[in-house]
Every structure is written in C-alpha cells, then in structure tokens.
N, C-alpha and C positions, 0 to 999 in steps of 0.2 A: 504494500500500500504506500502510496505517497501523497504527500501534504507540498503542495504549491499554494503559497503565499503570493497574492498581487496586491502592489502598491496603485490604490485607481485616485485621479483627481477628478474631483467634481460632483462627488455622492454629498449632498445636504438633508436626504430625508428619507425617509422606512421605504417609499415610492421608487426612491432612485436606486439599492440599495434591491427592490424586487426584481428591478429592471433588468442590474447587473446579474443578480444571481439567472433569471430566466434566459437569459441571452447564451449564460456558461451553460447552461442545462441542455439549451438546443442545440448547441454547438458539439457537445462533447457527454460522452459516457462516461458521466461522475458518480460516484455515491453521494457526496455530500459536499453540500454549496451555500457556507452565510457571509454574507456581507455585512460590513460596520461603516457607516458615515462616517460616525465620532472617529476612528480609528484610520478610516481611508483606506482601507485595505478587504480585501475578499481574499474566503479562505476555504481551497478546494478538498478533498478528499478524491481520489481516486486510483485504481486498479493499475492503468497503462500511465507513460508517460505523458504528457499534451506539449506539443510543438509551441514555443514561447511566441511564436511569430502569430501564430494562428488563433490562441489563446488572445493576445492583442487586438486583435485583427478583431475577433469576435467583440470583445468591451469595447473597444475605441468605436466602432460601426453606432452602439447608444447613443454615445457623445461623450461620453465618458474619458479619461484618458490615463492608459496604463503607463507607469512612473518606473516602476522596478517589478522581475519574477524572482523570489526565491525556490527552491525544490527542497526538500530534505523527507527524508523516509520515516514514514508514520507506522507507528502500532499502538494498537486499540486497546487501552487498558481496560482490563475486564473485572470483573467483582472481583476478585480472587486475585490480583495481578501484584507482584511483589516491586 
C-alpha cells in the first residue's frame, strides 16, 4: 500500500476539498481519498503506484493547483498492531 501526499493550492472550503477528492476518484483506482483546506494538502491511499504527472494533470484540470507529490509506503495499523 502506499500513501501519496499532495500539496494543492486553492482549496478554501468542504466544496473545494469534495471536488479534489472526486476528481482523484475518477481518475485513478484509490482506496482512500481526504482532502484538508486548513492543511492544503490531499491524502491518497492506494494499491498501484499513480504517475505524479497524471495525478496533477487530474487536480490542476479543477482549478486547483498541485504545489508538491510526496510517496512513502503505508501500513494499516490494525487493533492488534504493535
């Protein structure tokens, strides 16, 4: 699993924020997709790698506009998880 981190400019509100996440949804086969105004940044969950070009390409098409991609590999801590 891997966790991509995007830096987006331009989210002000829960609306903007729906928009970015729907747009990552359409775009690409994620598990899991929230966005934060406050924070500026959207934060993906998924399986496969996503092309940093294409991932852009996807949020910037909003209006939105991608700043920085981080990648790093995610695990799911579970009830049990030490």
């Amino acid at each position: 699993m891997l966790k991509i981190t995007v830096q987006v400019d331009g989210m002000m509100c829960g609306m903007c924020e729906a928009h970015v996440n729907d747009a990552v949804r359409k775009a690409f086969p994620v598990k899991k997709v929230t966005s934060s105004h406050s924070k500026g940044q959207t934060v993906i969950l998924t399986e496969n790698d996503i092309d940093e070009g294409a991932l852009s390409a996807a949020i910037n098409a909003t209006g939105y506009a991608v700043n920085a991609v981080s990648k790093e590999p995610y695990e799911k801590k579970g009830l049990f998880h030490r």
